[in-house]
C-alpha positions in Angstrom: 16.9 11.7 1.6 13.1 10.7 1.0 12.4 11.1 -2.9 9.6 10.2 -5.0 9.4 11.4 -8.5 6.2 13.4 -9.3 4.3 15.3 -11.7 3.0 18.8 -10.1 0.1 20.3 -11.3 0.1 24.4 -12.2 -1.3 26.8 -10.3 -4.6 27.5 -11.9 -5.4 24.0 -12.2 -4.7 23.9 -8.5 -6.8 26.5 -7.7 -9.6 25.4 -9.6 -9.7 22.0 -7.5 -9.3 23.8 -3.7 -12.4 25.8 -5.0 -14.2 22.4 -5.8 -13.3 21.0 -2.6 -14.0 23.4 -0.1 -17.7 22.6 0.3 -16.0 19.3 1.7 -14.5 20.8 4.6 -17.7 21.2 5.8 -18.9 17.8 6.0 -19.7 16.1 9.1 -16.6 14.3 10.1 -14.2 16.9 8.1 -12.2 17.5 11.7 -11.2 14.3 11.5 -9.4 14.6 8.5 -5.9 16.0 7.8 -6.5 17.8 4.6 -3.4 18.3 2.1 -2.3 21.7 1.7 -2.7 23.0 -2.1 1.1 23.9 -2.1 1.6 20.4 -1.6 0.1 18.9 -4.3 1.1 16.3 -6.8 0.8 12.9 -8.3 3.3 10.7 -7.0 4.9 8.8 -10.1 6.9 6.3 -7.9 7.9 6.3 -4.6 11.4 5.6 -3.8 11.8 6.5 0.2 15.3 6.8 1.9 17.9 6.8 -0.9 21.4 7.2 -0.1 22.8 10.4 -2.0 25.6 8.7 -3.5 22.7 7.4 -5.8 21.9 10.8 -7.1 24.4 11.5 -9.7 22.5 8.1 -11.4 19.1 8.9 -10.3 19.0 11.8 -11.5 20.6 11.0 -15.0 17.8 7.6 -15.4 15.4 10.0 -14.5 16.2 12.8 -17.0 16.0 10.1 -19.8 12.8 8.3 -18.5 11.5 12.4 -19.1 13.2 12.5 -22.3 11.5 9.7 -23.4 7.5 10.8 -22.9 5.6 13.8 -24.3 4.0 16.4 -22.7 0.7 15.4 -22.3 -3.0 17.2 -21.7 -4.7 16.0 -18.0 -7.3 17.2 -15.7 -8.5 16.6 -12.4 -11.6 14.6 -12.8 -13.8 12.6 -10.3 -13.3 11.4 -6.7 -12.5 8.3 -4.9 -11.0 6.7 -1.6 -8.9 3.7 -0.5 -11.4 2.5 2.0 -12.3 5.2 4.9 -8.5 6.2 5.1 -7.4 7.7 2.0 -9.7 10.3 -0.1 -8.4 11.2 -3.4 -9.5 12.9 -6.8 -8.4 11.4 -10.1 -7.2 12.5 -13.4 -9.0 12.3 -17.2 -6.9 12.4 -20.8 -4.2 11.1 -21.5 -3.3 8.5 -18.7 -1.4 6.0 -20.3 1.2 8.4 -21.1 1.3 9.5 -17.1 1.2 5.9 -16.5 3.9 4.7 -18.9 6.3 7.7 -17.5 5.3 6.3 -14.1 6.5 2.7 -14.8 9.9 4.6 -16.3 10.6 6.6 -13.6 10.4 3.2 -11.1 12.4 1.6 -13.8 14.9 4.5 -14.1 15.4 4.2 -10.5 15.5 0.4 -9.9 18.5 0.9 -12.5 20.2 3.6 -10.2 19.9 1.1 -7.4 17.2 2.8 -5.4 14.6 0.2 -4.2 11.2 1.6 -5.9 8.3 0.6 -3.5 5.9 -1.8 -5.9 3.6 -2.6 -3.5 1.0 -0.9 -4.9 0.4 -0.8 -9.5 0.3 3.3 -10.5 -3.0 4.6 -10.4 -3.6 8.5 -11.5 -4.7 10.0 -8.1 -3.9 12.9 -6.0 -4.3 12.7 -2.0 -6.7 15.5 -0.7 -6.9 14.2 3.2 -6.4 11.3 5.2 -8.6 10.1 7.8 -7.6 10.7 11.7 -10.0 8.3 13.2 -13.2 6.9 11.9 -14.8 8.5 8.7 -17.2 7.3 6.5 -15.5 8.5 3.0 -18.6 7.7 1.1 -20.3 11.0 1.1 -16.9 12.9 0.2 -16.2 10.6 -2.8 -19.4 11.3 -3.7 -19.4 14.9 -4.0 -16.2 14.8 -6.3 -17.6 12.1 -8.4 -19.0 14.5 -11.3 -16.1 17.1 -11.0 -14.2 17.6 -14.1 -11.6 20.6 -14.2 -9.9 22.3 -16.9 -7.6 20.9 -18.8 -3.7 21.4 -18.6 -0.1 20.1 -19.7 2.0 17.9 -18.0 5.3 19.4 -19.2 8.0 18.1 -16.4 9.0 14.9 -14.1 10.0 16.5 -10.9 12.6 14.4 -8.3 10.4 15.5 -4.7 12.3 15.9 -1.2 10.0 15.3 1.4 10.7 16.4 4.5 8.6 14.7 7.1 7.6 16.9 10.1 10.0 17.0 13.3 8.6 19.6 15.5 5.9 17.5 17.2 3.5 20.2 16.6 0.0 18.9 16.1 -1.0 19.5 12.4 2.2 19.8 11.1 2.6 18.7 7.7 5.5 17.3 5.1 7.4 19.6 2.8 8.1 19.1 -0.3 11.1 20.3 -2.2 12.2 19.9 -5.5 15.9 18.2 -6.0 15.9 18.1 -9.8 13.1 18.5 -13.1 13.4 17.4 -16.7 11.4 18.9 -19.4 9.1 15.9 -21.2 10.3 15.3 -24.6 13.7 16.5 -24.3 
């Protein structure tokens, strides 16, 4: 099974931000883009790839504690950004550290279950809008997200993600996402 553990945003929240970024489909270059779907949306927490499911009964049990252990918390989508031209992203404003900290003990939750947590990149509060398809100058799309601040809204639950990658060799075709388990924060 690929799992990651996630925190996904409510609907209105949602909403609010596919509103703010439709203008960018329309940006020169925005064909070359494959654009996340809405329904998809989340911040990945930590991402844990191919885990055997004889690890679940322990994976799941770490991660219910690591939920156990944090708040809810108040967040918003705020700002824009990229990883070079390839990855365009918006962020999140309030209370980070407390996303952050349940970030590091979800990875740590799962390193103790014996899934091998990829660490190749620190946790950093962002949620994937599109990825480039060939050459796009992000710039102008970062930009354009830069001042965007939406409503506010409550983290309540860490959610253990399926993804299921796309098989059908249709063009387009995107990942679904399922959820295996979800803990209430604060227990």
């Amino acid at each position: 099974m690929r799992l990651f553990a996630a925190v996904v945003p409510p609907d209105a929240p949602v909403a609010e931000l596919a509103g703010a970024t439709a203008p960018l489909h329309t940006l020169p270059g925005a064909d070359r883009l494959r654009w996340t779907e809405p329904a998809g949306w989340h911040f990945t927490l930590a991402f844990l790839g191919e885990v055997d499911p004889a690890l679940l009964p322990e994976l799941t049990e770490r991660l219910g504690r690591a939920a156990h252990r944090h708040p809810p918390h108040e967040l918003r989508f705020a700002g824009g950004g990229r990883f070079g031209d390839r990855i365009l992203w918006v962020g999140a404003d309030g209370e980070r550290t407390i996303l952050r900290d349940l970030a590091r003990s979800a990875a740590a939750g799962a390193r103790r279950a014996g899934v091998a947590v990829d660490t190749t990149h620190d946790f950093r509060a962002h949620l994937t809008l599109a990825r480039a398809a060939g050459p796009v100058h992000l710039h102008p799309y970062a930009e354009s997200l830069a001042g965007f601040s939406g409503t506010p809204w409550t983290v309540q639950r860490l959610e253990l993600m399926c993804s299921r990658l796309p098989g059908g060799g249709v063009p387009g075709e995107r990942p679904r996402y399922e959820t295996v388990e979800a803990w209430e924060l604060g227990g």
